[in-house]
Each structure stands twice: as structure tokens, then as C-alpha cells.
N, C-alpha and C positions, 0 to 999 in steps of 0.2 A: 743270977741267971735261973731263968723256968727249965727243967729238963724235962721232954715228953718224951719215955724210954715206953717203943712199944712192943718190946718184947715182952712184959710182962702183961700184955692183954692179949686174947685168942681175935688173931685173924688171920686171914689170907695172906697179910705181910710175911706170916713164918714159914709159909712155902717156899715163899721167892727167897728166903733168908734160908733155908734148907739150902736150897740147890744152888746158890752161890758157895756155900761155904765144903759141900758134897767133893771129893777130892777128884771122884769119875763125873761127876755132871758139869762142873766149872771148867772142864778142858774144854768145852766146846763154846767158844769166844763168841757167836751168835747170841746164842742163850744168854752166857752170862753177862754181856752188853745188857741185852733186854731184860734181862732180872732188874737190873741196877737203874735200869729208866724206869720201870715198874716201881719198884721202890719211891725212886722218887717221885710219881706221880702219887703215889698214895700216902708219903710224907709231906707233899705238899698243899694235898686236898684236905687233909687235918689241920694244917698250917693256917687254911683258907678261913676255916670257922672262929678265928679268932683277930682278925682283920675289921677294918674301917670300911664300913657300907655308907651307902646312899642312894638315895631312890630319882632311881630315872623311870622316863617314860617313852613307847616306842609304839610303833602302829603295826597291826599286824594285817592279815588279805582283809580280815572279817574285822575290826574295830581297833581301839585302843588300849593299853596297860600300862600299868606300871610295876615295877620290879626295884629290887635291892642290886647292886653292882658297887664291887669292893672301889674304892674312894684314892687308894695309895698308891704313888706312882711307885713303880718295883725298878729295881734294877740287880740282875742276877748275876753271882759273881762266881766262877769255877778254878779250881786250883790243875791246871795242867798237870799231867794228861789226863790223869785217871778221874777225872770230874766230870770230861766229856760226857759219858752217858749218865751219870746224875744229872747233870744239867738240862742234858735235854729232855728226860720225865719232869723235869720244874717246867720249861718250857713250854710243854705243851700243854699246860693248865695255865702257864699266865704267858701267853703268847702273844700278847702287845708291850713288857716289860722291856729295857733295855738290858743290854747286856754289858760284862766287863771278862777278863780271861787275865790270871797271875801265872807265872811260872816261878813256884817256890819248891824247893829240892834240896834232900840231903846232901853235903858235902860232909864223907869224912875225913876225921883225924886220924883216927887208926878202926880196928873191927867193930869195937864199941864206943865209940866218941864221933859223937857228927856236929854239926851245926846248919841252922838254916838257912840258905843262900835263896833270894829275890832278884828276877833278874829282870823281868817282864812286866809290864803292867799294860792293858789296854784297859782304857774304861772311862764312862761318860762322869760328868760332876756326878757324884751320891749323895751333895748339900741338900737336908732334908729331906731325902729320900725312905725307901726302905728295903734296907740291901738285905740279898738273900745268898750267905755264903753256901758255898755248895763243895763239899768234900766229901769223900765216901770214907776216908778212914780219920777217923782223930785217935792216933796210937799215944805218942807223947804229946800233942797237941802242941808241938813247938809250930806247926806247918801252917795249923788257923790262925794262929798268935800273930805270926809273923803274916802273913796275908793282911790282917785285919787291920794291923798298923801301918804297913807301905800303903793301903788303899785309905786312908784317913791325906794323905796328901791332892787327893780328888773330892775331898770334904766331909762333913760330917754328915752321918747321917740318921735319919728322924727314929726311926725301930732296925731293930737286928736280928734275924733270926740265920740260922745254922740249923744246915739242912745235909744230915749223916748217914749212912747208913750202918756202920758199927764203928766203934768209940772202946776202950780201953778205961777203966774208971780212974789211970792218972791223968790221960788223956786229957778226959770228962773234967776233972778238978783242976786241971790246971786252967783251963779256958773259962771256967766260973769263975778262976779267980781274977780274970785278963780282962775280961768283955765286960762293958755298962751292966747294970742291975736288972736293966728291959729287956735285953736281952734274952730268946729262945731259941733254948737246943731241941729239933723233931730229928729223932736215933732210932732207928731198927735193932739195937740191939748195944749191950755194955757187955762183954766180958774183962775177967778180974785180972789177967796178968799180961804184961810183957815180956820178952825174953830178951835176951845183954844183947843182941840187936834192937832193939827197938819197934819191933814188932808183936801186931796184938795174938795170944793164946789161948781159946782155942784156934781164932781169928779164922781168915779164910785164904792168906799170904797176899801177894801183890796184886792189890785191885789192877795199876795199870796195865804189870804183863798178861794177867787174865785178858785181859778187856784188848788189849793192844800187843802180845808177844813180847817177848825179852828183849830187854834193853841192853848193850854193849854198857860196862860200867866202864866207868873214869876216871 
């Protein structure tokens, strides 16, 4: 697997990654939706420069041109709930793509022992496609793993990129070790630890309840 970790370059991405992660500015569920679609628009238009072109041609008031436009058919896949607004910053830079939506979720054993449960799948064939998974946390990375295999029953497909906005580096190495070799990870950010939850440190806590309010546990 490629990892494109851009925290370690200066840009505007570290803003939006400040104020998601900020303990008084992530209260306000507006914002930090629109952080995370931001994010992803800007995870995606990097994603963009390494893609399959071909040159079309279009007519414009005043004559004719021709231009480069990406070649690969997409299809975008988001992990419920808390994918939603990553998904739709991918969306709106490849807004002719299809779409697919998983519901994968921890079930635990006891405080510190879960496993991953699948329960949902909606999603067009991905037979040689090039699916674009979309998660905002990869903490143990049990959640992409398992996503990435229940959606291989809708077929295989052509490139693979994962599209994060922070990862945990067991996270990060378990999914390197899961996914094809073509495979590319674009991350807003790796921090080093998890805590006997399962959760990433310094991290920024639950993208969903940020983004969507607290869940009744089960």
C-alpha cells in the first residue's frame, strides 16, 4: 500500500485538522460536518493527480478544445454513519461516480474486546471499477478490513484507494497488510497510540457523535 500522510506537509488541510480535533470548536456539529467534507475534498483532489486521463473534446460560445478528463469509472463507498460527511467532500469533486453505503460497527465482548459486525451493504457491481473507500477514522483498522471484504461479493475491483482523515499507525499497518499492493491510502493525519478502547490518542474522539450526537449504546 502507497500512504499519502498529509500532515507532514504545510497546508490549509491543518486548519481543518485543528478545529476538528479542538475540544471547544468540534462541539459545534455545523462546522465540524463541514471540516470533514472539506477534508475530504482536499483528500480527494490530491487523489485526483494520480488518476487515468484522456483527452476529450467540447465546443465552447467562441470555438473548439480539447482537454484531459479522468478515464476511470468511480464508485464511492462510505462506512455508516460517520462517513457521511467524508463522503460527500469526495462527492463533490467526482459527482458523476456511483455510489455504495456499508454499515460496519463495533460489537463488544466486554470494555476492551469488540469485533466487527456487517450488516448493510448497498452498492452497484465494483467489477473493475475504482472504488473509493471513505472512512474518517482507521483506529484499529479492523472497520476498513472488514468493509473491504464484504464489498469484494459485488466484485473485484480495478484500483483502490482509502480516503481518511486520521488513522492510528496500528490502524495504518494493519490495512497495509489487508489491501492489494495498488492500493492508496490519502490521511490527514497518523497519530501513535490507541487507548484499551480502541480509540485513536491524541485523536479527536467520535467522528459520528461529533458530526451526528450520541448514540444510545447496545
Amino acid at each position: 500500500m502507497r500512504i499519502h500522510n498529509f500532515s507532514k506537509e504545510n497546508s490549509i488541510l491543518n486548519n481543518f485538522m485543528s478545529e476538528i480535533r479542538s475540544i471547544s470548536i468540534q462541539k459545534d456539529r455545523m462546522r465540524f460536518r463541514r471540516n470533514i467534507e472539506r477534508i475530504g475534498e482536499i483528500l480527494c483532489y490530491e487523489m485526483s493527480k494520480t488518476l487515468s486521463f484522456k483527452k476529450s473534446y467540447l465546443k465552447t460560445p467562441l470555438g473548439e478544445m480539447s482537454l484531459m478528463q479522468p478515464s476511470e469509472n468511480f464508485v464511492i463507498c462510505s462506512v455508516l454513519r460517520a462517513g457521511l460527511p467524508l463522503h460527500n467532500g469526495v462527492l463533490n469533486y467526482f459527482d458523476n461516480a456511483e455510489n455504495a453505503f456499508i454499515s460496519a460497527y463495533r460489537h463488544h465482548k466486554s470494555k476492551t474486546e469488540f469485533e466487527i459486525v456487517v450488516e448493510y451493504i448497498a452498492s452497484p457491481s465494483i467489477e473493475g471499477k475504482t472504488l473509493i473507500l471513505v472512512d474518517p477514522m482507521l483506529a484499529t483498522g479492523q472497520s476498513i478490513v472488514s468493509t473491504y471484504k464484504a464489498l469484494l461479493s459485488h466484485g473485484t475491483p480495478k484500483n483502490t484507494h482509502i480516503i481518511s482523515v486520521l488513522g492510528a499507525k496500528k490502524g495504518v499497518t494493519l490495512a497495509a497488510s489487508k489491501f492489494p499492493k495498488n492500493t492508496q491510502l490519502w490521511i490527514a493525519g497518523v497519530d501513535e497510540d490507541l487507548n484499551d478502547k480502541g480509540y485513536i490518542v491524541p485523536g479527536l474522539g467520535d467522528a459520528g457523535d461529533l458530526s451526528f450526537g450520541i448514540k444510545l449504546q447496545h
